[in-house]
C-alpha positions in Angstrom: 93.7 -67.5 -90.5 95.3 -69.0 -93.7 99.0 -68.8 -94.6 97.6 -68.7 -98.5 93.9 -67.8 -99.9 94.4 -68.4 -103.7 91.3 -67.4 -105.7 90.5 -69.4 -108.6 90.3 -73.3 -109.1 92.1 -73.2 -112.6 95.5 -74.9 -113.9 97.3 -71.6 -112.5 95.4 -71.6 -108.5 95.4 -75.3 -108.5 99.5 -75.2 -109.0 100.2 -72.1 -106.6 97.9 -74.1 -103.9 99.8 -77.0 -104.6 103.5 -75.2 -104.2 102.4 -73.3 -101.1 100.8 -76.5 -99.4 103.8 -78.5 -100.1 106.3 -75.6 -98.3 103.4 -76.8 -94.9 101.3 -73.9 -95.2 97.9 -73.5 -94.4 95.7 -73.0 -98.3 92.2 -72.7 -99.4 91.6 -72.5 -103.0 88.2 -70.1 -103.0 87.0 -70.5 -106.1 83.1 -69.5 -107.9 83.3 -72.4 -109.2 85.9 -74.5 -111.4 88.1 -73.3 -113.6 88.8 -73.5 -117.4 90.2 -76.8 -117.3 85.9 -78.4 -118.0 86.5 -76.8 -121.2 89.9 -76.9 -122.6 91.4 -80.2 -124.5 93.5 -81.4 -121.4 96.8 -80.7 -122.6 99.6 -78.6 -122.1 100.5 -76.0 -124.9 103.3 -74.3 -124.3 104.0 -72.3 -127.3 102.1 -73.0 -130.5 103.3 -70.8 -132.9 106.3 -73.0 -133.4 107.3 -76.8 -133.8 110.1 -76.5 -131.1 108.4 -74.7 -128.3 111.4 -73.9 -125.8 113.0 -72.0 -128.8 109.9 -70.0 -129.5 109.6 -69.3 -125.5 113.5 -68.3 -125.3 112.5 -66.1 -128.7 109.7 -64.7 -127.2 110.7 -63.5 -124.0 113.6 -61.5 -125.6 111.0 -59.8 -127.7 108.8 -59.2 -125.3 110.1 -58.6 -122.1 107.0 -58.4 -120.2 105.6 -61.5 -121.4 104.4 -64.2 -118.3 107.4 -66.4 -119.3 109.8 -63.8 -119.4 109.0 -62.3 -116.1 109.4 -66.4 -114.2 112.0 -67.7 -116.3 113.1 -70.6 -118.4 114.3 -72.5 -115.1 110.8 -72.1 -113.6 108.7 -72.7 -116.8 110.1 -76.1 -117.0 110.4 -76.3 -112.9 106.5 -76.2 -113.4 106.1 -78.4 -116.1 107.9 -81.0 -114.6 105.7 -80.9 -111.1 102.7 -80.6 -112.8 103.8 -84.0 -115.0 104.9 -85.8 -111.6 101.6 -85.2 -110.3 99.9 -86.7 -113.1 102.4 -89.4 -113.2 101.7 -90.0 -109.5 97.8 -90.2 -110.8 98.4 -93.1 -112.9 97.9 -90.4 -116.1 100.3 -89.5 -117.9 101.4 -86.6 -119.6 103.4 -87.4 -123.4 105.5 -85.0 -125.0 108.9 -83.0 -124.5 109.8 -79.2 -125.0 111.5 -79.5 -127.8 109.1 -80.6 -130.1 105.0 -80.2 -130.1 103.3 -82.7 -131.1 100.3 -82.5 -133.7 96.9 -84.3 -132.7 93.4 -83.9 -134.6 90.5 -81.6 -133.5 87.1 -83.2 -133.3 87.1 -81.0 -136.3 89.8 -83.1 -137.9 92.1 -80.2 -138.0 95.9 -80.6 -136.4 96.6 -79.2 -133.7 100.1 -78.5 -131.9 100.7 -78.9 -128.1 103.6 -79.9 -126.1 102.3 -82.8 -123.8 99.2 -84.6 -124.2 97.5 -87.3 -122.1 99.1 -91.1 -122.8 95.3 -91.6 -124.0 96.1 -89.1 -126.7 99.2 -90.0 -127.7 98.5 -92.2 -130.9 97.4 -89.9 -132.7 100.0 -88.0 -133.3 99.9 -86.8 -136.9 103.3 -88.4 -137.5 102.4 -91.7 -136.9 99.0 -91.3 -138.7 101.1 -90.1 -141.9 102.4 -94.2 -142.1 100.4 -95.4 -145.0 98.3 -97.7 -142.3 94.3 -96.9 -142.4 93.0 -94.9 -139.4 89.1 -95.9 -138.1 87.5 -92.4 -136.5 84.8 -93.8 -134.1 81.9 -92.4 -132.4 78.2 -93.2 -131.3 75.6 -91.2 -132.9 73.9 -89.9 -129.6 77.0 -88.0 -129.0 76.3 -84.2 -130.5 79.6 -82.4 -131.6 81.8 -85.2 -132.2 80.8 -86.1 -136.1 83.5 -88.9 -137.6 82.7 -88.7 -141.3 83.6 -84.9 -140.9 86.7 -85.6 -138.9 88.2 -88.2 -141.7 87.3 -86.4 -144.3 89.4 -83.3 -143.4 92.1 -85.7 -141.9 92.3 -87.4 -146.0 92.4 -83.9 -147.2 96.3 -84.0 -145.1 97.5 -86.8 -146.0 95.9 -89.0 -143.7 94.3 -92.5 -144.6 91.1 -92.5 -142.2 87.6 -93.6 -142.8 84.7 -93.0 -140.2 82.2 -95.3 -138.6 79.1 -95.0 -136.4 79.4 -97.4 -132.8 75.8 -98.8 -131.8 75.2 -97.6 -127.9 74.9 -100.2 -126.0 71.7 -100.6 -123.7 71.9 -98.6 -121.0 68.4 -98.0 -119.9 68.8 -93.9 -120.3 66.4 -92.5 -122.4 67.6 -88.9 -122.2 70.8 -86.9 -123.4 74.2 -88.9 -123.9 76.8 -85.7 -122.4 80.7 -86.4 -122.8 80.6 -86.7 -118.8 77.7 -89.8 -118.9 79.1 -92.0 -121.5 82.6 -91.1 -120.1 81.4 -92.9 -116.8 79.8 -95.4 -118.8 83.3 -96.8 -120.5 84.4 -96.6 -116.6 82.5 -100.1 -116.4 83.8 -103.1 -117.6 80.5 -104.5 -119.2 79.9 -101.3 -121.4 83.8 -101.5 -123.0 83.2 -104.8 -124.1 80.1 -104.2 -126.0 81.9 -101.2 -127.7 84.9 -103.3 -127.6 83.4 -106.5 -129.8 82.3 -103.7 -132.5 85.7 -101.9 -132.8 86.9 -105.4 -133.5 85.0 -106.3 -135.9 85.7 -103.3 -137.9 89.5 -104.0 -137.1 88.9 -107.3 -138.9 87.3 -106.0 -141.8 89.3 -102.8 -142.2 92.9 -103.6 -140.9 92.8 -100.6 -139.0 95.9 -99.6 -137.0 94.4 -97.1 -135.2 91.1 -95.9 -133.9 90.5 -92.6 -132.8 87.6 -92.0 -130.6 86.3 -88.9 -128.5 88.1 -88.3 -125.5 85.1 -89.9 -123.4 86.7 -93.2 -122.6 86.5 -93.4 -118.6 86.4 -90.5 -116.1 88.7 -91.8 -113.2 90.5 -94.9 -114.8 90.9 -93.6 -118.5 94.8 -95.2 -119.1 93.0 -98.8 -117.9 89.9 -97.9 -120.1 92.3 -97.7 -123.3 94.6 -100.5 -122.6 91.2 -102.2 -122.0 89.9 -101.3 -125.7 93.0 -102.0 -127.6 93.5 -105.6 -126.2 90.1 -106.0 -127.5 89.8 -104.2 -130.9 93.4 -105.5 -131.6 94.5 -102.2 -133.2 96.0 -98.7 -131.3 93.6 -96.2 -129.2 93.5 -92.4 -129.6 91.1 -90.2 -127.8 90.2 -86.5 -129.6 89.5 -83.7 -127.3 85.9 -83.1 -127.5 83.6 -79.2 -127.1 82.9 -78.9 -123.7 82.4 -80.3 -121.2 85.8 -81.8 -121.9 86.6 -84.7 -120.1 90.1 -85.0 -120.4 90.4 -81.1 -118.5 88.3 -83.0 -115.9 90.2 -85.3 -115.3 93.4 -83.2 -114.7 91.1 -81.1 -112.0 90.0 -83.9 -110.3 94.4 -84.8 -110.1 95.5 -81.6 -109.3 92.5 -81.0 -106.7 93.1 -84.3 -104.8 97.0 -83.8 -105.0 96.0 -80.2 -102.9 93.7 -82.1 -100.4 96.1 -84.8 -99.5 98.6 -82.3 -98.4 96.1 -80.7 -96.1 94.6 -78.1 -98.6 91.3 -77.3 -98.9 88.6 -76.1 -101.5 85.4 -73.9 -101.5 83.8 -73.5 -104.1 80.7 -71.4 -104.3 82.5 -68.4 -103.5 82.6 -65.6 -106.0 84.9 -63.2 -104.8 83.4 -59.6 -105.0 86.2 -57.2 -102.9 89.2 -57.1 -100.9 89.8 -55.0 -97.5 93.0 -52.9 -98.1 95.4 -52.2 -95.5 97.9 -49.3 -97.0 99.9 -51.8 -99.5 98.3 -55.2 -97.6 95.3 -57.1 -98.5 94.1 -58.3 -95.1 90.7 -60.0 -96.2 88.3 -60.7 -99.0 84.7 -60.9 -99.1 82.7 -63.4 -101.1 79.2 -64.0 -102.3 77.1 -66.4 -99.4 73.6 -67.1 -99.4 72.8 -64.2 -97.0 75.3 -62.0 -96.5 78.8 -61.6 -97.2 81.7 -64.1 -96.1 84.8 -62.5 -94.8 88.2 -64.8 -95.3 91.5 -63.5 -93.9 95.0 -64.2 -95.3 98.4 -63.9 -94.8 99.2 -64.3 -98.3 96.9 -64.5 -101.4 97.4 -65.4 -105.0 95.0 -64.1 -108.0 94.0 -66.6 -110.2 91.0 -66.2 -111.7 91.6 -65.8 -115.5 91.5 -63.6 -118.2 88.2 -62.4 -120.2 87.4 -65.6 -121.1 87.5 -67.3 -117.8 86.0 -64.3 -116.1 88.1 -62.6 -114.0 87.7 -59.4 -116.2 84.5 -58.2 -117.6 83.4 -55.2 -119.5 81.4 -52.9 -118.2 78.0 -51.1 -119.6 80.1 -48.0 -120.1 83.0 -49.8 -121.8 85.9 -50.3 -119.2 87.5 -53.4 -118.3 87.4 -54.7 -115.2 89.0 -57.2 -112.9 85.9 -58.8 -110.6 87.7 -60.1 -107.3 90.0 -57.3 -106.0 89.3 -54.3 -108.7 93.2 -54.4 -109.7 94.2 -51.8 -112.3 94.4 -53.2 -115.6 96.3 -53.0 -118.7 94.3 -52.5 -120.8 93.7 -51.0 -124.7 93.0 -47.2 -124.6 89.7 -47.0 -125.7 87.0 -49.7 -126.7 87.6 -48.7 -130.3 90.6 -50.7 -129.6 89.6 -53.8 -128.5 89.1 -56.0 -131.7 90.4 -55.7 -135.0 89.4 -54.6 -137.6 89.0 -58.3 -139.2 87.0 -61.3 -136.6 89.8 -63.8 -137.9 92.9 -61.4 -137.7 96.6 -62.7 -138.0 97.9 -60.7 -135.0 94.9 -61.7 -133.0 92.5 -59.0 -131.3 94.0 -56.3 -128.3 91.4 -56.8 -125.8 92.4 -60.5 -124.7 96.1 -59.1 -124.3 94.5 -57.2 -121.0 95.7 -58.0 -117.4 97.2 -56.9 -114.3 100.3 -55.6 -114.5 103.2 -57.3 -112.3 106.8 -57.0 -110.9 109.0 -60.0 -111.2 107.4 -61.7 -108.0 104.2 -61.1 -109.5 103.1 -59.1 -107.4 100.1 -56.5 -109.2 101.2 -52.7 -110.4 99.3 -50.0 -111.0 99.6 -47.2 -114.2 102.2 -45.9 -112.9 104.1 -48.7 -112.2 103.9 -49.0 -108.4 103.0 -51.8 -106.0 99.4 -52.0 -105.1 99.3 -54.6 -102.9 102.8 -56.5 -101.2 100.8 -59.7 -100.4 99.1 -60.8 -103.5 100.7 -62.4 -106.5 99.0 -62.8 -109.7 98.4 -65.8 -112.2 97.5 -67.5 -115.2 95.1 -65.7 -117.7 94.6 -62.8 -115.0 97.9 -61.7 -116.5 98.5 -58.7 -118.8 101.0 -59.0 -122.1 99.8 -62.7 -123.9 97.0 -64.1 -125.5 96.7 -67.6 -124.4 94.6 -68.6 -127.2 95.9 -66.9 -130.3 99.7 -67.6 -128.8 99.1 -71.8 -128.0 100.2 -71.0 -124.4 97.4 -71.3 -122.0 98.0 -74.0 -120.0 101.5 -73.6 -119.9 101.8 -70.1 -118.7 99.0 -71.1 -116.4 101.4 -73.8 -114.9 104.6 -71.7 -115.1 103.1 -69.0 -113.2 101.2 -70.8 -110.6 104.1 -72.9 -110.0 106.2 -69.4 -109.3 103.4 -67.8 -107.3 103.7 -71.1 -105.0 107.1 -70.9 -105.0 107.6 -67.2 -103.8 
């Protein structure tokens, strides 16, 4: 039997595992499969809606007393933060920014875009620095789908910014089929390859005088800080990657951290296993049942921590006859009233739409409430996106509440 069974292999389970393996417990991370990190930027938001993001946060939770944040706490907010940096520090990847201040980093769109820490990869392109005067190079191959530079530095001159655009020649590789974030990612992982793209950033330094060059956040898989150290010594001017659409490297590359972090304490990972039902004691979860080729798998707990998103991670899905539901343990959900209350009444509304504020319900140890307000279950805690009372997206706080909350849950 485990000491800890957390379900989902996002930000928030990969944390809690983390915590709990670190106090010596037993963990598994059972998981269907990985989590929204494939196909988020990879980095940390924390609170979007304003430039200092602690102060919004501190705002926040005494509006809205139910919020994630306000239920952990300032203390373990940045408790979490801090681990989670560590980690990636420990990694050799590092994570830029403070709480006092978000930082504002282009969109493969070319839009700006605030969050709180950002990969060192990231970094120069900070909208700040870009704002200097000095002309900015947006790079890209053409074989790369999504990631369009004449597009980007047009809308990045429309703010102020002095960028032009320029198509890289793919070196030979011998591949005749699609070029996916993932392949040319492990491509820059090899010497040979960065210094064919490295000789053409160069010359466009020379006849430019570019100070920067912002490219899609594609450069290397496992040894991405080498990989831009690597291009700048040989283009002579600064390197910035741009989160790509999925599948988003950089989020790789934080699961691939955060997952090996949780094996070499001991923990371990099964993926595979979508979670369909729990076994109920009275107020105790004693096992869950998951998805196997022939039957049913049966995994016993002392302790288990819910993790496996919100609507758009899919731990809840609608029903045909228009209910919300959450898919692991069937937790009650707070929910809107009826489905006529789910959007509103405009796609691109202000106050964002009801439906993605659904969750479970919890008491300050997380632990899941029903309706009425009492305990379901003593044993499980809750995280992340599963969470009732935010919207991740709309409020810029994904990762961070993700962190904050699996951090607590691995700390209870």
């Amino acid at each position: 039997m485990y000491d800890t069974i957390v379900i989902g292999a996002g930000l928030a389970g990969l944390m809690a595992a983390i915590g709990r393996a670190e106090r010596g417990e037993k963990v598994m991370v059972l998981a269907k499969g990985h989590g929204t990190t494939h196909w988020t930027t990879g980095c940390l938001d924390l609170f979007a809606e304003v430039d200092d993001p602690i102060a919004g946060i501190i705002q926040l939770t005494d509006q809205r007393p139910h919020h994630p944040y306000a239920l952990v706490g300032l203390t373990m907010i940045e408790q979490g933060v801090a681990r989670f940096r560590a980690i990636c520090e420990a990694a050799g990847y590092p994570m830029v920014g403070n709480f006092n201040r978000n930082l504002l980093l282009p969109t493969a769109l070319g839009a700006l875009r605030p969050t709180a820490f950002a990969p060192a990869t990231m970094i120069n392109g900070d909208a700040r620095q870009l704002r200097d005067g000095r002309p900015t190079l947006i790079a890209s191959f053409g074989v790369l789908r999504d990631f369009f530079p004449p597009l980007i530095a047009a809308n990045l001159r429309a703010q102020g910014i002095a960028a032009e655009a320029a198509l890289l020649a793919l070196p030979p590789t011998g591949r005749q089929h699609d070029f996916s974030p993932v392949i040319l990612a492990r491509m820059f992982d090899q010497p040979d390859f960065r210094a064919r793209v490295g000789e053409q950033l160069a010359a466009f330094v020379r006849k430019g005088g570019y100070a920067r060059i912002g490219m899609p956040a594609i450069l290397g898989l496992k040894h991405p800080t080498e990989v831009v150290r690597d291009l700048q010594n040989r283009a002579g001017a600064l390197i910035f990657e741009i989160p790509t659409l999925p599948t988003s490297v950089a989020g790789m590359r934080l699961y691939h951290i955060l997952e090996n972090a949780l094996l070499s304490l001991g923990g371990r990972m099964q993926l595979g296993g979508f979670v369909q039902r729990g076994e109920p004691l009275k107020e105790t979860l004693v096992a869950v049942f998951s998805e196997a080729a022939a039957r049913e798998q049966r995994h016993t707990a002392r302790r288990w921590v819910l993790a496996t998103g919100g609507i758009l991670g899919g731990g809840i899905r609608a029903t045909p006859e228009g209910h919300l539901r959450e898919t692991a343990l069937d937790l009650p959900l707070q929910t809107p009233d009826s489905r006529s209350g789910w959007f509103a009444a405009r796609f691109l509304a202000e106050q964002g739409h009801p439906v993605f504020q659904s969750g479970v319900r919890v008491d300050r140890s997380l632990r899941p409430l029903d309706a009425s307000g009492r305990l379901v279950y003593e044993n499980v805690m809750v995280a992340g996106s599963a969470l009732a009372g935010f919207d991740p997206v709309r409020e810029g706080c994904l990762e961070g509440v993700a962190i904050a909350t699996g951090w607590a849950a691995g700390q209870q």
